[in-house]
C-alpha positions as CSV (number, residue, x, y, z in Angstrom):
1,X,12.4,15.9,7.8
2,X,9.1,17.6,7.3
3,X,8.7,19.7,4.2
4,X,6.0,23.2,4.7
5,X,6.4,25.5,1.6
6,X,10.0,25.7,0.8
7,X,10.5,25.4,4.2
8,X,13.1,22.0,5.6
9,X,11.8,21.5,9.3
10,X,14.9,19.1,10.6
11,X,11.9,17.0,12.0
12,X,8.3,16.1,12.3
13,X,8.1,17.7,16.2
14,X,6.0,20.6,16.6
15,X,5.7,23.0,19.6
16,X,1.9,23.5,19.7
17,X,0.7,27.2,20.1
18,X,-0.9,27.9,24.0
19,X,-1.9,31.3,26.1
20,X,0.2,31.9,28.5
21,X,2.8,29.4,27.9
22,X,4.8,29.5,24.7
23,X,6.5,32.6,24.9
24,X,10.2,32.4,23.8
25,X,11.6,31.1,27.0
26,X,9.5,28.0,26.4
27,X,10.0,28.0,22.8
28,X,13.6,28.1,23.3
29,X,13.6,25.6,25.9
30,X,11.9,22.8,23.6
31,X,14.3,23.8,20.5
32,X,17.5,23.0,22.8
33,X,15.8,19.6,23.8
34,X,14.7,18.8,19.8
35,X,11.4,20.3,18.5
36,X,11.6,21.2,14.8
37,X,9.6,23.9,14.7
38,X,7.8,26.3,17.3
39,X,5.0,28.4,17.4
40,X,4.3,31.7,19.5
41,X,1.0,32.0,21.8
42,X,-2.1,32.6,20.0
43,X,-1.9,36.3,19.1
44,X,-4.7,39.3,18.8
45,X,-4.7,40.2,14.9
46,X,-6.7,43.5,16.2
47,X,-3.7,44.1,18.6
48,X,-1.0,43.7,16.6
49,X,-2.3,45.6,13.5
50,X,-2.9,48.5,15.8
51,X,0.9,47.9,17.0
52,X,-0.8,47.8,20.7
53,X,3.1,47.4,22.6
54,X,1.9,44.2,25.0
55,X,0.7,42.9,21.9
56,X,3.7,43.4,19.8
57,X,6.1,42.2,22.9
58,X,4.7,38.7,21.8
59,X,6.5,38.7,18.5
60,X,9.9,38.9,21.0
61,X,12.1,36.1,19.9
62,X,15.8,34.4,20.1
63,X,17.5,33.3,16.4
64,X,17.7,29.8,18.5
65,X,14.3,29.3,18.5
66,X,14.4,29.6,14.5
67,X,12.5,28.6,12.4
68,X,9.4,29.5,14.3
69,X,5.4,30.5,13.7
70,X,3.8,33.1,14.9
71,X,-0.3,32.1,15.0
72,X,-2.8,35.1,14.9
73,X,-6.4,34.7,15.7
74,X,-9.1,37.4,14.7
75,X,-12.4,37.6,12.1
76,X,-11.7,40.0,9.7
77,X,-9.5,39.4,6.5
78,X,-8.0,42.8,6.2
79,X,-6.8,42.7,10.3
80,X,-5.4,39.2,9.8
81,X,-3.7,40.5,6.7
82,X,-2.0,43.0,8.3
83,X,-1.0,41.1,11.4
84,X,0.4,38.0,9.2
85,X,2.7,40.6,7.2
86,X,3.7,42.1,10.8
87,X,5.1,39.2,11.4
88,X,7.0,38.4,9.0
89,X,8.5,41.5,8.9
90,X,9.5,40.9,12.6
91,X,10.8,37.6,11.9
92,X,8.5,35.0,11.9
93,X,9.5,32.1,9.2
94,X,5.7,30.7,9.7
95,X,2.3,32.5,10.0
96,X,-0.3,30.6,11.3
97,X,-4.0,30.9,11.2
98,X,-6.4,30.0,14.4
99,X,-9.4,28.0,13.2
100,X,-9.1,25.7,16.6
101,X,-9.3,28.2,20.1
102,X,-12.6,27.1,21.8
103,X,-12.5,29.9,24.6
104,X,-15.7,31.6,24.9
105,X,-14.3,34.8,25.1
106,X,-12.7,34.4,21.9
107,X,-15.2,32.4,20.1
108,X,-17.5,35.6,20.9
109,X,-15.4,38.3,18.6
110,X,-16.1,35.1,15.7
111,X,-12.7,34.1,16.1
112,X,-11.3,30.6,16.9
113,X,-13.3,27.6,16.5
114,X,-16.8,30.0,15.5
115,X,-14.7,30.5,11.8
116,X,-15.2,26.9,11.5
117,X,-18.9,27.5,11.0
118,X,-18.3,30.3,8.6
119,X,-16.9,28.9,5.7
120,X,-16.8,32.1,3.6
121,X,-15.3,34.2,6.0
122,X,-12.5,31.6,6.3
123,X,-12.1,31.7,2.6
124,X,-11.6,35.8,2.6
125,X,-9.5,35.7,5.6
126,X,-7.0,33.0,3.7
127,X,-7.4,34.7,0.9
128,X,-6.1,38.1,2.3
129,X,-3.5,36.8,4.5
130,X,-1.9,34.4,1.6
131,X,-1.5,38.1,-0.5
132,X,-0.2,39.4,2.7
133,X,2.8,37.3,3.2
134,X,5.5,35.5,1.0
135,X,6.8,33.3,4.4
136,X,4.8,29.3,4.8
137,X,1.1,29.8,5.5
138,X,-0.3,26.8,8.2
139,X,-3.7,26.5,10.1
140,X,-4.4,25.0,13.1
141,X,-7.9,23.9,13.3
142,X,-10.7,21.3,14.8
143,X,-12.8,19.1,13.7
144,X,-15.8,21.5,13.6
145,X,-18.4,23.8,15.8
146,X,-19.9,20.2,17.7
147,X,-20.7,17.0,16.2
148,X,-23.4,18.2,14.2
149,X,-21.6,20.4,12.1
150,X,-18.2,18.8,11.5
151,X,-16.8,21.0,8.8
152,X,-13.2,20.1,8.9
153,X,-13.2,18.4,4.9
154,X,-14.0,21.5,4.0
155,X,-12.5,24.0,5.5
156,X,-9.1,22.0,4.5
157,X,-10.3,22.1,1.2
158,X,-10.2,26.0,1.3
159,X,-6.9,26.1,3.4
160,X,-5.5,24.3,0.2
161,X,-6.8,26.1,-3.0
162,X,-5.9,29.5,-1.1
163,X,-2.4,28.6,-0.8
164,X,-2.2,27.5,2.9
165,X,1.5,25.4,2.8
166,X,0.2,22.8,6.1
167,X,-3.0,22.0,8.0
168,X,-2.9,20.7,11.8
169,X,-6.1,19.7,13.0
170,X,-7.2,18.7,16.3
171,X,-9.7,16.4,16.2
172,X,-11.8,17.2,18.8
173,X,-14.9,19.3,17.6
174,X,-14.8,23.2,19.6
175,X,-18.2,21.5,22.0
176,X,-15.9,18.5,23.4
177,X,-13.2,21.3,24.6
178,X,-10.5,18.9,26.1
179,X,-12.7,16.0,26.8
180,X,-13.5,13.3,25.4
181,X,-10.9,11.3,23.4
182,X,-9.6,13.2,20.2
183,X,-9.9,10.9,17.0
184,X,-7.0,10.3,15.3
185,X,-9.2,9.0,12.3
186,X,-10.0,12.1,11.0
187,X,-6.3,12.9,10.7
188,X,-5.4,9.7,8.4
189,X,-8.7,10.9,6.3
190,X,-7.7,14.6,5.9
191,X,-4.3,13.4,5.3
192,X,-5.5,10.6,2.6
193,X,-7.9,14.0,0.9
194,X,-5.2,17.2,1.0
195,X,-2.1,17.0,-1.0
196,X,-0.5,19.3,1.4
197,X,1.5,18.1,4.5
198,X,-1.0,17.4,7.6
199,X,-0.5,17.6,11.3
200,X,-2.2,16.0,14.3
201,X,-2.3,17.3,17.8
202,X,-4.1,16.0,20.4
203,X,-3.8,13.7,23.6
204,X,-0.4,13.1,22.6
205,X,0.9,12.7,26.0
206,X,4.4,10.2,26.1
207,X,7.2,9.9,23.7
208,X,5.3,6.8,23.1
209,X,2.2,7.6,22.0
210,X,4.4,10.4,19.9
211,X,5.7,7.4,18.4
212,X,2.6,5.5,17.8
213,X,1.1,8.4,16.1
214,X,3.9,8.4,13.6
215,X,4.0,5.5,13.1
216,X,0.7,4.7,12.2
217,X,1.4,7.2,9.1
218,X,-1.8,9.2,9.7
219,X,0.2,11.9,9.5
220,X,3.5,13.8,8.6
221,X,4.0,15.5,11.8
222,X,3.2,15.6,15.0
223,X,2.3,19.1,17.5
224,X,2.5,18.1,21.0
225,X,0.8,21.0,23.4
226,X,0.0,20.3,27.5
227,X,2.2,17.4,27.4
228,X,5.4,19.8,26.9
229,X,4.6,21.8,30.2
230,X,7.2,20.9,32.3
231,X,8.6,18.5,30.1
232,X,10.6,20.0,27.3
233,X,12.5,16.3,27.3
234,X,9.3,14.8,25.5
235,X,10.7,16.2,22.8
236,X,14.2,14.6,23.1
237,X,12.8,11.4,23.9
238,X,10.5,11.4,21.3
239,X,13.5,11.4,19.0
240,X,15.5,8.7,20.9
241,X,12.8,6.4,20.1
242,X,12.9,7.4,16.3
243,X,16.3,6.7,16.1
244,X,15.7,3.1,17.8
245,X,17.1,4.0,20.7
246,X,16.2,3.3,24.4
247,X,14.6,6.6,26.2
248,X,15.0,7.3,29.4
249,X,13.3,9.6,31.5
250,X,15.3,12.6,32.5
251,X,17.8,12.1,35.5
252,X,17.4,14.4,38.4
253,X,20.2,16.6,38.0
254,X,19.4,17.2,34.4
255,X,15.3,18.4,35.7
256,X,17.4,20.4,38.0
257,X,19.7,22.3,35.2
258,X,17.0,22.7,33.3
259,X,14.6,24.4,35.7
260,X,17.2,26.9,36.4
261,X,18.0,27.6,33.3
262,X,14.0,28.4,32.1
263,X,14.0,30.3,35.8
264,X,17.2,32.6,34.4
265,X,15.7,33.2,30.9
266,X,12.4,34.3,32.5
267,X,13.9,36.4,34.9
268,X,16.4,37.6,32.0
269,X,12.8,38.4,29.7
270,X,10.9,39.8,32.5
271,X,12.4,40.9,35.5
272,X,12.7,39.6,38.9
273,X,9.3,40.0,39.8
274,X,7.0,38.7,37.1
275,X,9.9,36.0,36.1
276,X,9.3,35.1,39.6
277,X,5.7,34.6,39.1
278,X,6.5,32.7,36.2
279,X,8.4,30.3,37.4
280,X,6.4,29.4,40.1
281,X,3.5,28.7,37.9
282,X,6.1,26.5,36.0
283,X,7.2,24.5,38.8
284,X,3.8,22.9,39.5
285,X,4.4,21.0,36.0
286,X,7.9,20.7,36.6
287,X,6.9,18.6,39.5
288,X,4.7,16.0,38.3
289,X,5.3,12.5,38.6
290,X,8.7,13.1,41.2
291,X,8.6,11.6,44.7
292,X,7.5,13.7,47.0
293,X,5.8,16.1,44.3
294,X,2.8,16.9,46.6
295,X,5.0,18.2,49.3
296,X,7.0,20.2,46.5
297,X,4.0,21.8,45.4
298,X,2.8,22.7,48.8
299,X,5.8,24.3,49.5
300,X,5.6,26.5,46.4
301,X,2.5,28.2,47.4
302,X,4.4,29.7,50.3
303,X,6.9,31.0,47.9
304,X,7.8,35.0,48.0
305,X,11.1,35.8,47.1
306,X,13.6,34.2,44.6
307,X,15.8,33.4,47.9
308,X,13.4,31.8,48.9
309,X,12.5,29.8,45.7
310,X,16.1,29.1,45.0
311,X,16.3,27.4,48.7
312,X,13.5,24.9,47.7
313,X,15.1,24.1,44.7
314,X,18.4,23.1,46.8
315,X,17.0,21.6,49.4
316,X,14.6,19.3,47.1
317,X,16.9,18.7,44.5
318,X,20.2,18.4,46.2
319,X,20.2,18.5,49.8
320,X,17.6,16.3,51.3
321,X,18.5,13.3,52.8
322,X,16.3,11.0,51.1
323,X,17.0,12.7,47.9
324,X,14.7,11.1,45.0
C-alpha cells in the first residue's frame, strides 16, 4: 500500500495527469484494470477560480474512480488557492500542484516547469494552497528549467516544510521535453533526502520496467503516463507480476470488451458526436502492436459514423478470416 497524508492508496500505481487524455472515462477505465490512485488532466487555476463551465466540466467524476487528484496549474498563490479548495469541495480526495508541464504555451503564463526557476513563488503558491485545503497535497515536478539550473533538491525541500503530503518527479529537466532518457537516479536521491513518500514517472513503458523500478526501491510509487494510452491492462499486469505471477498480455476478446466499453462511456459523457471523435483518436493506441495494426489504422481515418466504426471493430475483431 502507499501511504499520502492520511490517505491508504491500495497500491503504489498511479494514473499520471495528461491533456486531453485523463478525463474520467480513462480514469475509470485504469481503476477497473488496478491503478491505485488517478489523477484529472492538468487543470487552468485561472479557469476554475472564475468557475469558467468548460473548465469546471473537468472536475466531472464517477465514485469508481475514487480516490482521485485533481492537478491545477497556474502562477499565482491566491488563484491556485482558490482552485485547490474548488476541488475539494467538488470531490477531489488529492490536489495536485504542476511544477512539471513543459508546453510553451503554458510555460509563457509562468506556469509549469518556469515555477521551477522561481523558487519563491513556488514557496507562496504552496503556502496558500496548503491553507486552502484540508484533503493530501502532492506535486508533480521535473528535474529543473535545463541542465544548468536543476533545481529539483530544492524545490522538494519547499514542497515539504509547506506541508506538501507526496512529491513525483520526472526526471527529465523542462529543455529535454520527452527526449532523452529520464534518470531514475535523481528519484533514489530525492527519495534518500525527503521524508515524505516520493514518486517517479517517466519512460516507464512495460509492466516490466514497472516492476524494475519498484524494485530497485528508488521509490514508493510509481505514475505511469503515455504508456497507459491504449493500455489500461499495464496496470493489471503490473500487479500480476507483484504478486509473482505470470502476466500475459491481454487476449483479443478482452481488447475487444474493453474498447467498447471506453467507446459507450465516452459516448455516455459526451454525446455521439464528440464521443465519436474520441474514440477514434483512442483507437490509434488501442491498435499498437496487433497484426495488421497498420491496416486498422488506415481504415480509421475513413471513419464517419459510429455504424460505421462499429463495423470495423466487427470485422477486425471478430469476423475476419485470418482473425489475429
Amino acid at each position: 500500500m502507499l501511504r499520502i497524508g492520511p490517505l491508504q492508496i491500495p497500491n503504489p500505481l498511479l494514473l499520471a495527469p495528461m491533456a486531453g487524455f485523463t478525463d474520467t472515462c480513462a480514469r475509470r477505465l485504469a481503476k477497473r484494470f488496478g491503478a491505485g490512485l488517478v489523477y484529472s488532466e492538468m487543470v487552468s487555476a485561472a479557469g476554475l477560480a472564475r468557475r469558467q463551465p468548460r473548465t469546471v466540466e473537468l472536475l466531472a467524476f464517477h465514485p469508481e474512480e475514487q480516490p482521485y487528484g485533481v492537478q491545477v496549474f497556474g502562477a499565482e498563490a491566491a488563484e491556485m488557492a482558490e482552485a485547490a479548495r474548488i476541488a475539494q469541495h467538488e470531490g477531489a480526495s488529492i490536489v495536485d500542484i504542476n511544477l512539471g508541464c513543459p508546453v510553451k504555451r503554458v510555460c509563457r503564463t509562468g506556469a509549469g516547469a518556469a515555477l521551477l526557476g522561481e523558487p519563491k513563488r513556488v514557496d507562496r503558491i504552496l503556502a496558500a494552497v496548503r491553507k486552502a485545503v484540508t484533503c493530501p497535497l502532492t506535486v508533480k515536478m521535473r528535474l529543473g528549467w535545463d541542465t544548468k539550473d536543476v533545481s529539483a533538491l530544492e524545490i522538494s525541500r519547499i514542497a515539504e516544510d509547506r506541508g506538501v503530503d507526496a512529491i513525483t518527479l520526472h526526471p527529465r529537466t523542462r529543455a529535454q521535453g520527452f527526449r532523452g532518457k529520464a534518470d531514475w537516479s535523481w528519484v533514489a536521491r530525492l527519495k534518500e533526502e525527503r521524508g515524505i513518500p516520493v514518486i517517479g514517472n517517466g519512460d516507464l513503458s512495460s509492466p516490466q520496467g514497472c516492476i524494475e523500478a519498484l524494485g530497485g526501491k528508488a521509490c514508493d510509487g510509481i505514475m505511469i503516463g503515455r504508456a497507459t494510452r491504449g493500455n489500461p491492462w499495464i496496470f493489471s499486469q503490473t500487479l500480476e507480476l507483484l504478486s509473482g505471477k505470470e502476466s500475459p498480455k491481454p487476449s483479443l476478446d478482452l481488447r475487444c470488451k474493453t474498447i467498447h466499453l471506453h467507446m459507450e462511456w465516452l459516448f455516455s459523457r459526451y454525446g455521439r458526436e464528440h464521443g465519436l471523435r474520441r474514440i477514434r483518436f483512442l483507437l490509434f493506441h488501442y491498435g499498437r502492436g496487433l497484426p495488421r495494426a497498420a491496416r486498422f489504422r488506415q481504415q480509421l481515418v475513413s471513419v464517419n459514423s459510429e455504424e460505421t466504426l462499429r463495423e470495423l471493430l466487427r470485422t477486425y475483431f471478430l469476423e475476419e478470416p485470418d482473425r489475429p
